[in-house]
N, CA, C and O atoms as CSV, one atom per row, in Angstrom:
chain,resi,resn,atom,element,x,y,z
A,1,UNK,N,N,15.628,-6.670,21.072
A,1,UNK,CA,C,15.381,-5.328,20.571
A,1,UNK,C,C,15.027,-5.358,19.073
A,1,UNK,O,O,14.325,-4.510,18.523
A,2,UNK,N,N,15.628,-6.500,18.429
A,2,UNK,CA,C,15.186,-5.996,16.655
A,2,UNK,C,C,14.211,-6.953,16.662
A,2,UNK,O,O,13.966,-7.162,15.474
A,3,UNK,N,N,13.368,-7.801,17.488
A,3,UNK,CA,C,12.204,-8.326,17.266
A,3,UNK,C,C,11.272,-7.087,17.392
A,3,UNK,O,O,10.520,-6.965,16.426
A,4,UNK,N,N,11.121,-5.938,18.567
A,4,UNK,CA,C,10.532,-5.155,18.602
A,4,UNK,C,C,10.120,-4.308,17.192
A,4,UNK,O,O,8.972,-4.186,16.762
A,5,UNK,N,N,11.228,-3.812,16.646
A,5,UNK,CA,C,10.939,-3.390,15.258
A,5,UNK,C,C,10.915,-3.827,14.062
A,5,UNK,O,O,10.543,-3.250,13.040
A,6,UNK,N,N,11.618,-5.624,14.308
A,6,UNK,CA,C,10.608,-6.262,13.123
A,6,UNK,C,C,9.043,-6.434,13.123
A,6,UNK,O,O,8.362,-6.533,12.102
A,7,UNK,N,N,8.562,-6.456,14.440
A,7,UNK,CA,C,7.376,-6.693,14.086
A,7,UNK,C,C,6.440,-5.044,13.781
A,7,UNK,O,O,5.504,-4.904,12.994
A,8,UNK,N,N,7.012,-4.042,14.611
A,8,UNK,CA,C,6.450,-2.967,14.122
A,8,UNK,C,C,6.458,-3.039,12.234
A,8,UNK,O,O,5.491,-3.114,11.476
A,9,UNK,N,N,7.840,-2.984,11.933
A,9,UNK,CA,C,8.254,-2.937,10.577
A,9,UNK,C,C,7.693,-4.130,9.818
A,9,UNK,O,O,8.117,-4.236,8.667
A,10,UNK,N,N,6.977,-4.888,10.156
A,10,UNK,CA,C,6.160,-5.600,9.182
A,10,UNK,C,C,4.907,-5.596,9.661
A,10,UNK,O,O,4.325,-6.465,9.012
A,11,UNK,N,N,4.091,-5.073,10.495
A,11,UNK,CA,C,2.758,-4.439,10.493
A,11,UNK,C,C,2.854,-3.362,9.549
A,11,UNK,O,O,1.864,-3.151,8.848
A,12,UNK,N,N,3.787,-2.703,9.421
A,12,UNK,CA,C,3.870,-1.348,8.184
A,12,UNK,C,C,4.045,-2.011,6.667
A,12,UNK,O,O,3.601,-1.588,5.599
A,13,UNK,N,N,4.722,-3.015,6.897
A,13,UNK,CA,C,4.477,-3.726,5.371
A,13,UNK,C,C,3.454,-4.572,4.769
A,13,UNK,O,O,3.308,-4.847,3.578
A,14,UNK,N,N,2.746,-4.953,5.810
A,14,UNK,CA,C,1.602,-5.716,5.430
A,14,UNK,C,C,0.288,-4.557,5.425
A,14,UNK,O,O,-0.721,-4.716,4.738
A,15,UNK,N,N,0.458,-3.700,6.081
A,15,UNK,CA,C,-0.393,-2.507,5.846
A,15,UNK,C,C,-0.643,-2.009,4.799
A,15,UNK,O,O,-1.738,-1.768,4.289
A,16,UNK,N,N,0.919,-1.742,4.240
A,16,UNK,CA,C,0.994,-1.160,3.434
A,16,UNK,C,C,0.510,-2.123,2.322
A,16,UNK,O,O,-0.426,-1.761,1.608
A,17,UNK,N,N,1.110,-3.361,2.130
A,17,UNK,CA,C,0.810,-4.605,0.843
A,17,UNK,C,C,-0.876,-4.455,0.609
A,17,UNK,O,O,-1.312,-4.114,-0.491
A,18,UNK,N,N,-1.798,-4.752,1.791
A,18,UNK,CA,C,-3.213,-4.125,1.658
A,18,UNK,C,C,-3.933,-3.227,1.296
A,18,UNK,O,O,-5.094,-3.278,0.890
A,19,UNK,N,N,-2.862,-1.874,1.514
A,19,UNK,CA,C,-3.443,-0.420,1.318
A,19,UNK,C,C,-2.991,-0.398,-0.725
A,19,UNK,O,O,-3.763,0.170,-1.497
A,20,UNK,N,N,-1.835,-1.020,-1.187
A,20,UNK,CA,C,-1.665,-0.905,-2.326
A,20,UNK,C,C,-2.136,-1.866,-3.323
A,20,UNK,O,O,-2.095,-1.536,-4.508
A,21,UNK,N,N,-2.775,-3.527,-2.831
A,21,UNK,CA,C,-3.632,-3.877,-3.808
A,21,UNK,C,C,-4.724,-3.467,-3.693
A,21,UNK,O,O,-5.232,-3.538,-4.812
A,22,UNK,N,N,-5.616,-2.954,-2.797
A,22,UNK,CA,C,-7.011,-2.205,-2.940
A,22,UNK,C,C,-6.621,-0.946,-3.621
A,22,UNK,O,O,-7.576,-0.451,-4.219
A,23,UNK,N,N,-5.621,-0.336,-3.709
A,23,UNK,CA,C,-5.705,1.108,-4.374
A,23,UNK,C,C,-5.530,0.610,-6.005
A,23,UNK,O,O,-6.115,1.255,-6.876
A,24,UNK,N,N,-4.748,-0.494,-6.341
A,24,UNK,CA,C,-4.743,-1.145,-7.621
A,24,UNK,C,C,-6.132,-0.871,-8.422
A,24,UNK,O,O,-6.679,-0.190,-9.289
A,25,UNK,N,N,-6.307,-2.067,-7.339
A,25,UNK,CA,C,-7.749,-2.383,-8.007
A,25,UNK,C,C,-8.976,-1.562,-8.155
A,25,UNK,O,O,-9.854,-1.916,-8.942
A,26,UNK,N,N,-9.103,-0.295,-7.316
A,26,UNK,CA,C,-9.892,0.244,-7.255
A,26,UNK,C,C,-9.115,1.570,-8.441
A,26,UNK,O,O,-9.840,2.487,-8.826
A,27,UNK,N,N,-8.083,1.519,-8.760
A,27,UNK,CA,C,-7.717,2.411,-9.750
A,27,UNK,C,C,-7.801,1.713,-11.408
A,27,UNK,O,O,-7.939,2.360,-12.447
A,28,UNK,N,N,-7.679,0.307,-11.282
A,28,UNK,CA,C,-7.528,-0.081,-12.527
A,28,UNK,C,C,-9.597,-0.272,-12.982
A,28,UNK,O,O,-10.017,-0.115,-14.128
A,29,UNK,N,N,-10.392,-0.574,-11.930
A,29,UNK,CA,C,-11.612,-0.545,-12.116
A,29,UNK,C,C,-12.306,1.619,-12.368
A,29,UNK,O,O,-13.132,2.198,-13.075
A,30,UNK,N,N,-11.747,1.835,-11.767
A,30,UNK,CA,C,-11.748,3.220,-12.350
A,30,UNK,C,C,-11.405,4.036,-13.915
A,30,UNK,O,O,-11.910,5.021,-14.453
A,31,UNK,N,N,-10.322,3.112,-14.306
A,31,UNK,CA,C,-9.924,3.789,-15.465
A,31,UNK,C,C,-10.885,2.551,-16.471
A,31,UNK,O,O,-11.287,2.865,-17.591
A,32,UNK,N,N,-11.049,1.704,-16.108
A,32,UNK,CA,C,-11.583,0.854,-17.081
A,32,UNK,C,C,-13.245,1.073,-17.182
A,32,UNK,O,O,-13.878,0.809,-18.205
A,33,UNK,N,N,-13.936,1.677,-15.773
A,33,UNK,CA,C,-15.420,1.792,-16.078
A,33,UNK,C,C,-15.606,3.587,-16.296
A,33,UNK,O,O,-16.677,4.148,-16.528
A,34,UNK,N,N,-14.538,4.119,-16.179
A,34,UNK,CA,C,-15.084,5.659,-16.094
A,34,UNK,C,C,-13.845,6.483,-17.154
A,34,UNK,O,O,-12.617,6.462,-17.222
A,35,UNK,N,N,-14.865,7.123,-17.827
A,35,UNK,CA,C,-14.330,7.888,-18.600
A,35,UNK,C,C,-13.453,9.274,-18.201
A,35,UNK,O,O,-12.896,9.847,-19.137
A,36,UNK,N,N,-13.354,9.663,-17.254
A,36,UNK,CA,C,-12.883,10.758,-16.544
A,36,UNK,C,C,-11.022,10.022,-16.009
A,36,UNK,O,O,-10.472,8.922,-15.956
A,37,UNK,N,N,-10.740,11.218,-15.774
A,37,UNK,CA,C,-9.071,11.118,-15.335
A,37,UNK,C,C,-9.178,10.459,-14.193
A,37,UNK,O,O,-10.266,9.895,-14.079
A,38,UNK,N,N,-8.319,10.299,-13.147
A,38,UNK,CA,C,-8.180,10.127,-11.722
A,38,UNK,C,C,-7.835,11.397,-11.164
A,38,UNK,O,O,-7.371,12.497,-11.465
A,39,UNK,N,N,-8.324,10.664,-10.115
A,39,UNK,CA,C,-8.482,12.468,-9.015
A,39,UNK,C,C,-6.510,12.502,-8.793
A,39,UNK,O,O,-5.625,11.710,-8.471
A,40,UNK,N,N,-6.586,13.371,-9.042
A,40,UNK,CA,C,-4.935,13.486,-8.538
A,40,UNK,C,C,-4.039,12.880,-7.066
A,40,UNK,O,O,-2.868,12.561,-6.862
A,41,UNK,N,N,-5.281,12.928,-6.231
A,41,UNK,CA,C,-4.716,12.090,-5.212
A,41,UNK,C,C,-4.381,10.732,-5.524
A,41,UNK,O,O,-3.350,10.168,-5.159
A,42,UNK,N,N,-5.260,10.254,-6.186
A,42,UNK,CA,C,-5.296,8.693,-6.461
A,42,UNK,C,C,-4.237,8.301,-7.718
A,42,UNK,O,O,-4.124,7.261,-8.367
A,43,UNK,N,N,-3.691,9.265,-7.764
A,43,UNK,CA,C,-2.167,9.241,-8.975
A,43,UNK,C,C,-1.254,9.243,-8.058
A,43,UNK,O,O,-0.292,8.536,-8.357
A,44,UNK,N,N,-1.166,9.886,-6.828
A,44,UNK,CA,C,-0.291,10.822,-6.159
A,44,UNK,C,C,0.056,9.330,-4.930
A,44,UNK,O,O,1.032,8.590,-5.058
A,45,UNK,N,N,-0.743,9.224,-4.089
A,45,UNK,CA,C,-0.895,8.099,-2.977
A,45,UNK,C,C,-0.495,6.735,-3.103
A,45,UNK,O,O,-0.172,6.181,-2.053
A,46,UNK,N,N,-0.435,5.908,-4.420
A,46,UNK,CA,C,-0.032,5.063,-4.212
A,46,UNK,C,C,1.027,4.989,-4.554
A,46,UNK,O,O,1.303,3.800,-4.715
A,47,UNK,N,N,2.295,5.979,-4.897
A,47,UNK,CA,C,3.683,6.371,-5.168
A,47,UNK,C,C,4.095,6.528,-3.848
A,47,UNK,O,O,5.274,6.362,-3.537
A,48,UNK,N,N,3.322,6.802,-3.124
A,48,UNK,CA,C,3.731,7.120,-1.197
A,48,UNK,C,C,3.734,5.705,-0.571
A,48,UNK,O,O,4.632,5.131,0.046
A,49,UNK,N,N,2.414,5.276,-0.916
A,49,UNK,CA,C,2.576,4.009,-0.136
A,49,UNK,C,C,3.329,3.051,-0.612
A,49,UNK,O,O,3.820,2.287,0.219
A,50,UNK,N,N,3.547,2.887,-1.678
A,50,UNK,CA,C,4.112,1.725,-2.504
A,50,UNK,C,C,5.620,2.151,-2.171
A,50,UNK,O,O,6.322,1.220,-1.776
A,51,UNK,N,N,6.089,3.113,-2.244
A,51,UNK,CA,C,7.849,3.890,-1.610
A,51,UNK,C,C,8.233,3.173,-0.086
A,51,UNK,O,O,9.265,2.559,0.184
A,52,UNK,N,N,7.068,3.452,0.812
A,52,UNK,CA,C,6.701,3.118,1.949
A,52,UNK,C,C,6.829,1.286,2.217
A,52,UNK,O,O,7.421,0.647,3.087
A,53,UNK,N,N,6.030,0.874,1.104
A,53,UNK,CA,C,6.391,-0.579,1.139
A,53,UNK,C,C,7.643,-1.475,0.947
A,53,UNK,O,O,8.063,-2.448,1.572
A,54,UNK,N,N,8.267,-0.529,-0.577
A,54,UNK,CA,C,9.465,-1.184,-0.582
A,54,UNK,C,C,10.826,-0.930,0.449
A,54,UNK,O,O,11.928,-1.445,0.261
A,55,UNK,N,N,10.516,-0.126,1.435
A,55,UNK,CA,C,11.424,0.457,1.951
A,55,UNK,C,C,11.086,-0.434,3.241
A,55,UNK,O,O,12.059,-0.613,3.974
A,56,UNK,N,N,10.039,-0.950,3.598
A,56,UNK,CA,C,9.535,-1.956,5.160
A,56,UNK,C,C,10.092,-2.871,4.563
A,56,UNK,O,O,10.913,-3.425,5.295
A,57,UNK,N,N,10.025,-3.338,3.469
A,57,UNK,CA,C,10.100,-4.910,2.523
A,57,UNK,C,C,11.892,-4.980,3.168
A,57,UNK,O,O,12.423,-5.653,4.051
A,58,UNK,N,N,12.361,-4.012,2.290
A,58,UNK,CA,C,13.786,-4.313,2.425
A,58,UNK,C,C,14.632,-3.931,3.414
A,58,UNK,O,O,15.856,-3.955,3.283
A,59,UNK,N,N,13.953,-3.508,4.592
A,59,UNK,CA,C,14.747,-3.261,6.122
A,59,UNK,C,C,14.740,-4.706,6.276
A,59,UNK,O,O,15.734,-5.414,6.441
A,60,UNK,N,N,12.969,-5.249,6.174
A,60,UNK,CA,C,12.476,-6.841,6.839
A,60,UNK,C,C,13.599,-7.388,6.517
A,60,UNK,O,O,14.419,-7.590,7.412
A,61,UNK,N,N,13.971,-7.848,4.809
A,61,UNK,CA,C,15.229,-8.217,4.583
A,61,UNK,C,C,16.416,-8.342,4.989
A,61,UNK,O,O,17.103,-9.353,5.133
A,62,UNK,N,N,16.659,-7.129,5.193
A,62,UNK,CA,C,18.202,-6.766,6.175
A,62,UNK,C,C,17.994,-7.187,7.751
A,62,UNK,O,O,18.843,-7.721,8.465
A,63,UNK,N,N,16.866,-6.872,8.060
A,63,UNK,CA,C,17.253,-7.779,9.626
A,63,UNK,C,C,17.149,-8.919,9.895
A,63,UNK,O,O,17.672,-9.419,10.890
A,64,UNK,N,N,16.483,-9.519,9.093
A,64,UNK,CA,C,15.997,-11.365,8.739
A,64,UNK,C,C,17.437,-11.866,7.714
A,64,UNK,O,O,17.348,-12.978,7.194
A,65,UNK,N,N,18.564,-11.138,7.482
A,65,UNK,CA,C,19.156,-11.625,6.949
A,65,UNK,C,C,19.017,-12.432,5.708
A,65,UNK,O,O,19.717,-13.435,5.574
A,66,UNK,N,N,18.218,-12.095,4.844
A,66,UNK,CA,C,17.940,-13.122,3.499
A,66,UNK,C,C,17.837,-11.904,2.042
A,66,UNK,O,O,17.056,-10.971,1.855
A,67,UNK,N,N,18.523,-12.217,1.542
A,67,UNK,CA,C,18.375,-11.121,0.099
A,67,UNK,C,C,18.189,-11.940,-1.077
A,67,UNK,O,O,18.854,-12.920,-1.415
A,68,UNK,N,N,17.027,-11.319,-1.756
A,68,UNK,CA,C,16.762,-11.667,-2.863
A,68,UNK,C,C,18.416,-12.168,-4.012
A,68,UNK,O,O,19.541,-11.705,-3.824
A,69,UNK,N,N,18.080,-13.054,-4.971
A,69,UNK,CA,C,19.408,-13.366,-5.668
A,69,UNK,C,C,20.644,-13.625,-5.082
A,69,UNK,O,O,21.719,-13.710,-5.676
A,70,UNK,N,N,20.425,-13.760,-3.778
A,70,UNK,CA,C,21.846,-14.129,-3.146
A,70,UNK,C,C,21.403,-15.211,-2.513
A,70,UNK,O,O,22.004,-16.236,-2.833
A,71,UNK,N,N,20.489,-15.346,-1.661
A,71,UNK,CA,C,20.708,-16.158,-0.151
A,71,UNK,C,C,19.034,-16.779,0.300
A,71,UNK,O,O,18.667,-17.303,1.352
A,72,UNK,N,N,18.056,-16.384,-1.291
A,72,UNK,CA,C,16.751,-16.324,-0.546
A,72,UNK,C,C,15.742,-16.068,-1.586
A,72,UNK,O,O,15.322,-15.008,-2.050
A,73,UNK,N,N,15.385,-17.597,-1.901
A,73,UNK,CA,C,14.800,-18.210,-3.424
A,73,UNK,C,C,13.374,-17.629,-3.135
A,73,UNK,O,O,12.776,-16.931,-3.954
A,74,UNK,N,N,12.982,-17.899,-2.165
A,74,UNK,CA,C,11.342,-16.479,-2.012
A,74,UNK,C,C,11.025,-15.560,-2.115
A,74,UNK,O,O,9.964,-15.111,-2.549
A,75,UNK,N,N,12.256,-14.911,-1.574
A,75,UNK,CA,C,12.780,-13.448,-2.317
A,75,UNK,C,C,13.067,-12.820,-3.050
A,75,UNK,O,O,13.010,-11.604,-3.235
A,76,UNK,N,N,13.587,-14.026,-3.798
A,76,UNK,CA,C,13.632,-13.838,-5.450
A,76,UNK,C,C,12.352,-13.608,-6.337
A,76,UNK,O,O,12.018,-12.673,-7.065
A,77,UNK,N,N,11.740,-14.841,-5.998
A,77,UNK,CA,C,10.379,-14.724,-6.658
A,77,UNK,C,C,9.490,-13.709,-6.150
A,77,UNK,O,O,8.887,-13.158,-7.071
A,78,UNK,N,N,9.268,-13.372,-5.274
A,78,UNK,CA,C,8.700,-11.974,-4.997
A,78,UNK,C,C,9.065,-11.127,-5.497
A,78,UNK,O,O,8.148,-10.307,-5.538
A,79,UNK,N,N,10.190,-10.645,-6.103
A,79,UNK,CA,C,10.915,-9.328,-6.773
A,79,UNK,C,C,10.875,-9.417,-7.561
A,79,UNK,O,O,10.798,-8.321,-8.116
A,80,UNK,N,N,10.870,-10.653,-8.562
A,80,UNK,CA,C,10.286,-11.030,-10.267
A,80,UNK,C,C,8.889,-11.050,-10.213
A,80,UNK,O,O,8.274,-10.475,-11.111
A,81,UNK,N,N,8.211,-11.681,-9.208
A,81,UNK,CA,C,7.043,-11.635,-9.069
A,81,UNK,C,C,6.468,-10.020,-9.192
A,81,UNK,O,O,5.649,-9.824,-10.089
A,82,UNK,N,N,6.906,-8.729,-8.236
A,82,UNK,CA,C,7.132,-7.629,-8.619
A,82,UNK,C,C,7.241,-6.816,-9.460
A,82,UNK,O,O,6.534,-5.830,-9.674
A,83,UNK,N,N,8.347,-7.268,-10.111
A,83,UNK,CA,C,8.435,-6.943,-12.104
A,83,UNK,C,C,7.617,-7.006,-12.406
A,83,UNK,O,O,7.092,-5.900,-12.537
A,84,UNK,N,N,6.843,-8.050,-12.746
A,84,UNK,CA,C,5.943,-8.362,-13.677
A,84,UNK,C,C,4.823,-7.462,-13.500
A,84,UNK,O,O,4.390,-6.615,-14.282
A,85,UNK,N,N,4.457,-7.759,-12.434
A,85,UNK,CA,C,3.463,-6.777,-11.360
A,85,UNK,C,C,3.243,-5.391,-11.959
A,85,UNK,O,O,2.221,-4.855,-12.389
A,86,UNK,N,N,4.643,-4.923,-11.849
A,86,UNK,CA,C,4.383,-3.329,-12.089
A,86,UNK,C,C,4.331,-2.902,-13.518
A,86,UNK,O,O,3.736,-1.983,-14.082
A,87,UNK,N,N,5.328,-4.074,-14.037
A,87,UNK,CA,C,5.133,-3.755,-16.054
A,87,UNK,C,C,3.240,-4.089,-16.763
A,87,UNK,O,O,2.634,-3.694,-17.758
A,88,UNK,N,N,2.908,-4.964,-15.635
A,88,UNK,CA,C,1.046,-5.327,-15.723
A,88,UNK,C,C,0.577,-3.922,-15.536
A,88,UNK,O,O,0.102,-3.239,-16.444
A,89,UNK,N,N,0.726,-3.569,-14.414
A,89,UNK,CA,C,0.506,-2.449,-13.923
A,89,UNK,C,C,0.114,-1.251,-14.781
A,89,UNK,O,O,-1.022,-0.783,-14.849
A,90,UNK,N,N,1.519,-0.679,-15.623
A,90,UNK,CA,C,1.689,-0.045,-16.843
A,90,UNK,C,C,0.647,-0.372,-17.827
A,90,UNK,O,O,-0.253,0.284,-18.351
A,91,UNK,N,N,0.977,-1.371,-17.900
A,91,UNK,CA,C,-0.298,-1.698,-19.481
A,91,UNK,C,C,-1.701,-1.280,-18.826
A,91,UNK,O,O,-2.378,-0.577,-19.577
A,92,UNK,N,N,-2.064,-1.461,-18.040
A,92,UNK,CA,C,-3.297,-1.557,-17.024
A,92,UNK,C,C,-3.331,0.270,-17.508
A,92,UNK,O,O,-4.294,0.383,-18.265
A,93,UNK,N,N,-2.821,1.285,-17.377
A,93,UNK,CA,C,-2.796,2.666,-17.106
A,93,UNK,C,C,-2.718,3.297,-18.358
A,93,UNK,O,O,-3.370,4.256,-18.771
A,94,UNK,N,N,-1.760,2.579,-18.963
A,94,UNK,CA,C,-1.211,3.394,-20.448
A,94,UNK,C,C,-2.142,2.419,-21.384
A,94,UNK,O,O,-2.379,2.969,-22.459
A,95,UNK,N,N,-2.466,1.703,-21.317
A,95,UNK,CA,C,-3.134,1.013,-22.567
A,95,UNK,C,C,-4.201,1.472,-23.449
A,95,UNK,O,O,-5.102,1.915,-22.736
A,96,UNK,N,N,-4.480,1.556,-24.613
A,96,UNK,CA,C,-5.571,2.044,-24.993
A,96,UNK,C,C,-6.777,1.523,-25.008
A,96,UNK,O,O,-7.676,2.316,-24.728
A,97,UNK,N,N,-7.218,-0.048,-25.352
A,97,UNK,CA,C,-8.149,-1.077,-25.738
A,97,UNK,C,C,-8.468,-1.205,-24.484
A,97,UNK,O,O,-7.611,-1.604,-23.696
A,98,UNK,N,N,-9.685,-0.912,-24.076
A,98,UNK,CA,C,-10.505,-1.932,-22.769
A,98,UNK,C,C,-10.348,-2.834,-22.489
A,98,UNK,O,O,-9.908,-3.161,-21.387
A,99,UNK,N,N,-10.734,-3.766,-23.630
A,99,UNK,CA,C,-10.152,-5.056,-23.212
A,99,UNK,C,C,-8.790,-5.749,-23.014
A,99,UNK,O,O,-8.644,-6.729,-22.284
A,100,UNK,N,N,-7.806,-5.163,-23.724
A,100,UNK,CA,C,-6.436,-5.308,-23.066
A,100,UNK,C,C,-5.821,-4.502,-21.665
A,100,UNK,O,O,-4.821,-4.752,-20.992
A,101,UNK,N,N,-6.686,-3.611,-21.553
A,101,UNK,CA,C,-6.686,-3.171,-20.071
A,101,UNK,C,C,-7.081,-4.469,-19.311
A,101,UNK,O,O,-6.342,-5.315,-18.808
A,102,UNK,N,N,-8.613,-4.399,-19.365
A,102,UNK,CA,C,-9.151,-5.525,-18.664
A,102,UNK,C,C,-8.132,-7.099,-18.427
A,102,UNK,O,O,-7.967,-7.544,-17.292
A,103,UNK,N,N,-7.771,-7.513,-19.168
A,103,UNK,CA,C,-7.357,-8.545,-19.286
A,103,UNK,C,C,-5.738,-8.737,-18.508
A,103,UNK,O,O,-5.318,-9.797,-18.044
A,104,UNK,N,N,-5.075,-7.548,-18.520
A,104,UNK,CA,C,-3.770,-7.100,-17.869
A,104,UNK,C,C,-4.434,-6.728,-16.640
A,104,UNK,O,O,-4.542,-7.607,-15.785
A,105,UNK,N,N,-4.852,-5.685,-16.427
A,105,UNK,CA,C,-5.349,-5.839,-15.330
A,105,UNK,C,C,-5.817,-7.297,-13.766
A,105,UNK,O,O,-5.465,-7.470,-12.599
A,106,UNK,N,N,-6.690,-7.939,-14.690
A,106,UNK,CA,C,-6.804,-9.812,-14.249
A,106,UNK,C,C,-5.593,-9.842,-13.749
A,106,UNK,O,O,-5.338,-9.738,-12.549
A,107,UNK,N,N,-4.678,-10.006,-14.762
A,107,UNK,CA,C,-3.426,-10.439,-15.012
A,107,UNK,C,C,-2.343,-10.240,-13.526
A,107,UNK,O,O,-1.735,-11.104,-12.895
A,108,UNK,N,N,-2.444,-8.304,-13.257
A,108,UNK,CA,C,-1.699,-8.094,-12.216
A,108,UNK,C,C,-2.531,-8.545,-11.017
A,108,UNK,O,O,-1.822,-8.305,-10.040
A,109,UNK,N,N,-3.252,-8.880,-10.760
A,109,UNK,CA,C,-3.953,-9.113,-9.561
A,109,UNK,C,C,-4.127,-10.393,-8.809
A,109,UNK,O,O,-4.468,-10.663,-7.658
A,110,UNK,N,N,-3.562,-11.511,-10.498
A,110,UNK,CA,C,-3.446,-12.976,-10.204
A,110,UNK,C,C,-1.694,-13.373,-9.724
A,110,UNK,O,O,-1.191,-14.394,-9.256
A,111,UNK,N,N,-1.112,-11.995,-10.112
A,111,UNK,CA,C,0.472,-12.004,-9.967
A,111,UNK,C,C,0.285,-11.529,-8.337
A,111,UNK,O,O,0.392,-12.324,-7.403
A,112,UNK,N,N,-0.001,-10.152,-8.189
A,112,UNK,CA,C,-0.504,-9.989,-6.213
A,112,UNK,C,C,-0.513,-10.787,-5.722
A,112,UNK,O,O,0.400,-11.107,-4.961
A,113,UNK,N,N,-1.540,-11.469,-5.930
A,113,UNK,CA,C,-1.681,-12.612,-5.363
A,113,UNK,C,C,-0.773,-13.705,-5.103
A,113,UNK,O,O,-0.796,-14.253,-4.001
A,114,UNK,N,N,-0.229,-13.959,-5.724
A,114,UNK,CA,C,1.186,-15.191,-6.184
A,114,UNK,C,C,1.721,-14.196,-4.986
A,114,UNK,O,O,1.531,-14.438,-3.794
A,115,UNK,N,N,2.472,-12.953,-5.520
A,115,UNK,CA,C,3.153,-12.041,-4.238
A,115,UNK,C,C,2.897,-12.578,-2.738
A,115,UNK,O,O,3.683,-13.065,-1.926
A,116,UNK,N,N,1.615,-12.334,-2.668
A,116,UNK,CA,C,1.071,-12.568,-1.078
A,116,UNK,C,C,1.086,-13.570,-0.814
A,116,UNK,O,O,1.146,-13.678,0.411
A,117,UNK,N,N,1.059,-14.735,-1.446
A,117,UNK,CA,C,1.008,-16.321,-1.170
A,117,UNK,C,C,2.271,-16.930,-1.116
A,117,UNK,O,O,2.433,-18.027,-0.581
A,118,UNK,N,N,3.464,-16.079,-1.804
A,118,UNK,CA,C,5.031,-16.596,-1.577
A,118,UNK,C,C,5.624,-16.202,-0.066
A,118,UNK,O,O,6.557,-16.705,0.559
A,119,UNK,N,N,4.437,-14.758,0.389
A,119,UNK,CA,C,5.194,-14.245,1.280
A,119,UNK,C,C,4.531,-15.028,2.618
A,119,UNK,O,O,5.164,-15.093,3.672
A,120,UNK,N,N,3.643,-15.417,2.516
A,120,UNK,CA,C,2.918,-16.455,3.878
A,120,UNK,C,C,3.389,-17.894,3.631
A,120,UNK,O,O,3.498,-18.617,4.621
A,121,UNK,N,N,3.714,-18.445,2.279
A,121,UNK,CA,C,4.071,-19.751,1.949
A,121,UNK,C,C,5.512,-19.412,2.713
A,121,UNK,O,O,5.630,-19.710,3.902
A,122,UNK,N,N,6.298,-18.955,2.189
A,122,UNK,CA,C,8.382,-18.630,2.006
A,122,UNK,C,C,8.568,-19.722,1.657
A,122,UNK,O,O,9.228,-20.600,2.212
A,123,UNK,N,N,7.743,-19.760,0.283
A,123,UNK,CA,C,8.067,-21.026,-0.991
A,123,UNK,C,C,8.171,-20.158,-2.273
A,123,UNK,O,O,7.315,-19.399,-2.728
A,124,UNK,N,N,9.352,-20.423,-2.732
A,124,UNK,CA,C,8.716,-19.522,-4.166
A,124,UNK,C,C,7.700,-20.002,-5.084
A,124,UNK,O,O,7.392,-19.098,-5.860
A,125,UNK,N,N,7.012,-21.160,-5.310
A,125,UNK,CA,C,6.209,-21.535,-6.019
A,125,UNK,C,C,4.764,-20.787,-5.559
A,125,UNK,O,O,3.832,-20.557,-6.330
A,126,UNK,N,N,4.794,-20.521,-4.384
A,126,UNK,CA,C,3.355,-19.733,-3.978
A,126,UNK,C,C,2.106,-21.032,-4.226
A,126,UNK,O,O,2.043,-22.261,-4.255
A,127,UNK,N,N,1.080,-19.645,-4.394
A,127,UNK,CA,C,0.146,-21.250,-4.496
A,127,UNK,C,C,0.097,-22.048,-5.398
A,127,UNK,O,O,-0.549,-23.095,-5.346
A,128,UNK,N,N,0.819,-21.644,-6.419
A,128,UNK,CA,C,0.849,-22.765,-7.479
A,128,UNK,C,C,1.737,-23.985,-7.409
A,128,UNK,O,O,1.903,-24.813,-8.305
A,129,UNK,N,N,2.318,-23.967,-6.127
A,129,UNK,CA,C,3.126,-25.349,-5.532
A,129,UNK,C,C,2.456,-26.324,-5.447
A,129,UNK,O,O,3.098,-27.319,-5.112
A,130,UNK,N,N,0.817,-26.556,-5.704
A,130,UNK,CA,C,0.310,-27.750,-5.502
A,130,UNK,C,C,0.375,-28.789,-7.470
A,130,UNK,O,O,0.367,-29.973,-7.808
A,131,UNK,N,N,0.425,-27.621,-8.113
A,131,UNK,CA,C,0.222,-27.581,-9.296
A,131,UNK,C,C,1.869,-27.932,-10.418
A,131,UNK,O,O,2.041,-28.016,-11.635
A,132,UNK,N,N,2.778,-28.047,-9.230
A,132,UNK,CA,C,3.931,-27.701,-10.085
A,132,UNK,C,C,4.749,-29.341,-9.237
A,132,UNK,O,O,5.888,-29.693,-9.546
């Protein structure tokens, strides 16, 4: 029975992990090539989905039995990996300079990435395990 809704519950998290680096990126390429605000949806939606994600993330957790800082060194790094992510994130939105947008921006998308590669590796080094 909880295979049934792990796997529902991580089709909703990997959905979701997809639906929120394309909304990234297509928001951080927005504020960086266009002078205009964001449409309010596109402020509004990825606070839904991203709520949505951490909440699949950490059921997955609880029924797979593994918690970050306790019991589950991949998990860890995904949630620091995370941090970083979202403080990139910030600079990416609030920043003033283009090019320190730009460059933070890079920045969170090479961290995503690390994200998505710890979570198919369940190595915390991600892909930089060949390198380390």
């Amino acid at each position: 029975m909880i295979d049934a809704y792990y796997d529902a519950i991580k089709t909703v998290h990997v959905t979701c992990v997809a639906l929120s680096g394309s909304l990234f990126a297509s928001r951080a390429l927005w504020v960086l090539l266009s002078k205009r605000a964001l449409w309010r949806w596109l402020r509004v939606l990825p606070h839904l989905i991203d709520t949505l994600l951490l909440a699949s993330g950490l059921t997955l957790a609880f029924l797979i039995h593994q918690y970050p800082f306790l019991n589950s060194d991949w998990l860890t790094a995904k949630v620091i990996g995370l941090i970083v992510y979202i403080a990139l994130g910030v600079a990416v939105f609030r920043g003033r300079q283009t090019g320190t947008r730009a460059v933070t921006g890079l920045m969170a998308l090479i961290v995503f990435a690390y994200i998505v590669s710890v979570a198919f590796s369940k190595q915390p080094a991600g892909f930089l395990a060949p390198y380390l």
